[in-house]
N, C-alpha and C positions, 0 to 999 in steps of 0.2 A: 504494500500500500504506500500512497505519498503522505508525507510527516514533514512536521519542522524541526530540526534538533539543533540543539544545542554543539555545534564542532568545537567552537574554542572560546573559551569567555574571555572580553574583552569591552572596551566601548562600542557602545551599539556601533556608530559610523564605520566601526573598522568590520560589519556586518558579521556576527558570532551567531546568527540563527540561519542556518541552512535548509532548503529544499532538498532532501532524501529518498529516495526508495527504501523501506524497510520490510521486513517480514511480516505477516498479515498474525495479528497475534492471536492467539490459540489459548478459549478458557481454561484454566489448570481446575485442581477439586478444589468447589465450593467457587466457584469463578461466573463471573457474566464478562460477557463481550457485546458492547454496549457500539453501536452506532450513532456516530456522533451528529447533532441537528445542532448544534451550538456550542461557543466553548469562550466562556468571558475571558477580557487579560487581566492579567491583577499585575500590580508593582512587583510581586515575589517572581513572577515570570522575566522582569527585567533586572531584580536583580540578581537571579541565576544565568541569566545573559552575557551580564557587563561581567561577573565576577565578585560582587559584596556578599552573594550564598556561595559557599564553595562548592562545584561541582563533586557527586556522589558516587557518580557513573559515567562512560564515557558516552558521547553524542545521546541524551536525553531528550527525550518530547516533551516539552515543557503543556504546561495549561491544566490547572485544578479548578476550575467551576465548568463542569463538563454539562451539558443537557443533551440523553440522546435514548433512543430506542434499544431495549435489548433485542440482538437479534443470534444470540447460539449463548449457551448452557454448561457448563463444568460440572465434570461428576458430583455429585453428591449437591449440587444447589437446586433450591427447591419454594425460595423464599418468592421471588417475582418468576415469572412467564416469559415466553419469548414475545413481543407484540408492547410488554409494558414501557414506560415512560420513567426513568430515573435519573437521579443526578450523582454525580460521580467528585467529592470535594477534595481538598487540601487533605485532611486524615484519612492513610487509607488502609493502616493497621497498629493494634498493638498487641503486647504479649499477654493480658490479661489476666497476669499472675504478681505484678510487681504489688507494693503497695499502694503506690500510683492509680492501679489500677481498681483496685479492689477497692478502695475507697473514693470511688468518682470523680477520679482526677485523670482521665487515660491520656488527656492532652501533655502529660508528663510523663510520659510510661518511656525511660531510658530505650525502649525497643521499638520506638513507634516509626513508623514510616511516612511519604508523606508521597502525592501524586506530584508526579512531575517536576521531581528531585531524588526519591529514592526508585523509580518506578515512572513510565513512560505515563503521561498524560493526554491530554487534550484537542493538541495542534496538527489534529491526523483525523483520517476518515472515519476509526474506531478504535476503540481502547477498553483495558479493561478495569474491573475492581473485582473484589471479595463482595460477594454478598450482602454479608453485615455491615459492610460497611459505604451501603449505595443506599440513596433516600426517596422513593418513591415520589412520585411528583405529579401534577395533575394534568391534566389532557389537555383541558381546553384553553389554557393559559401559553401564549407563543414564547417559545425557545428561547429567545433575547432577553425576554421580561425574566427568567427565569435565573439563566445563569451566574448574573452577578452575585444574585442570595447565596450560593454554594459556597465563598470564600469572603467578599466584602462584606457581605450580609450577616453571614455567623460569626465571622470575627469579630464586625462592629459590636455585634448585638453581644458577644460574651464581654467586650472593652465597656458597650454600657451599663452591664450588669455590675463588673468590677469598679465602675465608677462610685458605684453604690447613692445615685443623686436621689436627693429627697423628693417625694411628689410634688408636683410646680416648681421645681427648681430651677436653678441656670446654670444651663450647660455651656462648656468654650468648646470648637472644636476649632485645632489648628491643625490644616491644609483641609481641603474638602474637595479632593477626588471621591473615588469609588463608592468607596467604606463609608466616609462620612456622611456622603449625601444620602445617603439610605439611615443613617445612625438620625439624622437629623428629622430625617421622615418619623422614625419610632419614637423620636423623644418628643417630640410637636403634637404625636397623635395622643401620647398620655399627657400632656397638660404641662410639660417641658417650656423655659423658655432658651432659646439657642441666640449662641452668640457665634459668630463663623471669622475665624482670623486665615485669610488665607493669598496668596501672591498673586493669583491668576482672577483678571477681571471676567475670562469666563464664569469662573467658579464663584466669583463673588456674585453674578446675576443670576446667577441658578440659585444659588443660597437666600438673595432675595425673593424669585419665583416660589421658594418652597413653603416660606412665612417665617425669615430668620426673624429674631429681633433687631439685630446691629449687626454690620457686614462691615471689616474692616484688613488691612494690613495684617500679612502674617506675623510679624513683632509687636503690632502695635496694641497697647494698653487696651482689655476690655473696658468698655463704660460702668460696668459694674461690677462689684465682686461677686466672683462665682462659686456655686458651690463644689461644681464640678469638673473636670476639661479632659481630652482626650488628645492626647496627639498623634495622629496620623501621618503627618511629612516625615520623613526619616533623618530630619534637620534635629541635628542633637543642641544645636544655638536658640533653638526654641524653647526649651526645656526649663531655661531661669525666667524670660516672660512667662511663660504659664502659670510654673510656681508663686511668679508676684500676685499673678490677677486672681488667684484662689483668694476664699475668704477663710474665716479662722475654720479651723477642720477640714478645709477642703481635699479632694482628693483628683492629683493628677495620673495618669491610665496612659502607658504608652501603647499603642497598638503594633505597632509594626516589627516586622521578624529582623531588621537591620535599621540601624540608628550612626548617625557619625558621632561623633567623638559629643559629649554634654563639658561645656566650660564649668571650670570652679564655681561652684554656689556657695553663696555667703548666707548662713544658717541664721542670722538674724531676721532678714530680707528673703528669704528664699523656704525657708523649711519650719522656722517657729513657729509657734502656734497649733501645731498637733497635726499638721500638712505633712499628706502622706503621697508619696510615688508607687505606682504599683506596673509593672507590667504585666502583657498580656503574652500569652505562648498556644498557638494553635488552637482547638477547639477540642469539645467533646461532642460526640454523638448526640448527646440531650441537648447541646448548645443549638445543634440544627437542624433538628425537630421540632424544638420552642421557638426558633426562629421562622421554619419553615411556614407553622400555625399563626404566628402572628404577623408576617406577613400577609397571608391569607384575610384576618379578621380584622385588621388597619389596611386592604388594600395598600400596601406599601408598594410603589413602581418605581422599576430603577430607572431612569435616562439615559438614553442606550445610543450609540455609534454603532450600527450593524456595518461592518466589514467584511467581503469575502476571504475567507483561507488563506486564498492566493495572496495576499497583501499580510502574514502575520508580521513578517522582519518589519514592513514600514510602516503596522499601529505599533510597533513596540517601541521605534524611534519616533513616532508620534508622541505615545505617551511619556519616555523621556524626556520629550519637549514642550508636557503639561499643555498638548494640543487639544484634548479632552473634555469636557464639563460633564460629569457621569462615567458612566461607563463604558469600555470596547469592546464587543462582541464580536467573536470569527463563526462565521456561518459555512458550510460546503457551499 
């Protein structure tokens, strides 16, 4: 089959995602072989591209927000049908025996794998997962609308559970691609007030569109102190504004799987007051499921860039180049 893989990581321009012939893959036991109808991009695709994730394996198929049909069967699976409708995310195994595990934490399970880093993803005609670890998804909702929820979606939604914001609170989100604009969606729908700090005036008019409160600069001072913030740019210089714009107990949520370097913070101005940092590390199974459902019951929709296939290398230096407002979808 045709795929995109990973040859050599590098800066996009020096083009690190190639057009390949690869083997047509073949469900193993307990396996679906899922035909792809969509396949979001997420930032973690570029940055196993450029080089900030270290490559796993050699020439990988990058793309974890998969939407697509099963169409053939691995011994012993028995969970979905061939004909059914499923999505294929970031989490695509763990050992289920760590402590991690056992106590509802598998997003930390030292053996966990992930699509399209440990394991071929998205950027191809078909792909595969484990059973249990594929999420059934509905029919009548188009493939685009779909995909982004598989990784920006459940990621947000576990960053704004870790946020831990009070009901009616105020939320910061800084940078507001993918993740965010959907994050911004679920906190607005429960009674959230959003504050959006982010570079890209696309992104700031989408943010307006959605019913931010205040739309501003991605350094610059919230209007109000917040209770909560999320950072989603992989900008570690963001990290001491966030920290200022919390109010006493606030709690700031890194989402993202790579971050640069966080400048000295000065614990007076940056952390007293009982202000806490949390990061966020992959998801769990329940995380997108409960994401999946509340999506569904807030009609949450993502704003989508549908792309054909044939064009992944040039959304990927698209969205390195923050050409985006929402989301990128690769279509067949």
């Amino acid at each position: 089959m045709q795929a995109w893989v990973v040859q050599r990581s590098g800066p996009i321009s020096s083009g690190p995602l190639v057009r390949a012939t690869v083997p047509d893959p073949e469900p193993g036991e307990g396996q679906l072989r899922v035909r792809v109808e969509a396949c979001g991009v997420c930032r973690t695709d570029l940055h196993l591209a450029e080089g900030d994730l270290a490559p796993r394996r050699p020439r990988t198929v990058p793309g974890h927000e998969v939407v697509g049909v099963v169409d053939a069967l691995g011994p012993g699976a028995r969970r979905f049908a061939i004909g059914d409708r499923v999505g294929i995310a970031w989490l695509r195994a763990t050992c289920g025996r760590c402590r991690w595990c056992r106590s509802g934490r598998e997003n930390l399970c030292p053996g966990a794998r992930f699509t399209g880093w440990d394991a071929d993803g998205g950027f191809a005609s078909h792909a595969l997962v484990g059973e249990d670890f594929a999420y059934r998804l509905p029919q009548d909702v188009p493939a685009p609308d779909l995909a982004p929820l598989l990784c920006s979606g459940i990621v947000g939604y576990r960053a704004l559970r870790r946020a831990t914001l009070p009901p009616g609170g105020r939320l910061g989100l800084y940078g507001f691609g993918a993740s965010a604009h959907l994050v911004a969606q679920l906190a607005l729908a429960q009674g959230a007030e959003v504050h959006v700090m982010t570079r890209s005036e696309p992104d700031r008019e989408l943010a307006r569109q959605l019913g931010a409160t205040s739309v501003q600069g991605a350094a610059d001072a919230a209007p109000v102190p917040l209770d909560a913030a999320i950072l989603f740019a992989p900008v570690g210089t963001l990290v001491p504004p966030a920290l200022r714009a919390l109010d006493r107990g606030g709690v700031l949520v890194l989402a993202g799987i790579h971050l640069s370097d966080i400048p000295t913070l000065v614990y007076e101005r940056e952390l007293f007051y009982e202000k806490e940092v949390r990061s966020v590390t992959a998801n769990t199974r329940a995380d997108g499921e409960e994401l999946l459902r509340l999506a569904h019951a807030l009609r949450i929709r993502p704003r989508t860039t549908v792309r054909p296939m044939d064009e992944a290398a040039e959304v990927l230096a698209d969205l390195a180049a923050d050409r985006y407002a929402g989301a990128a979808v690769l279509v067949p």
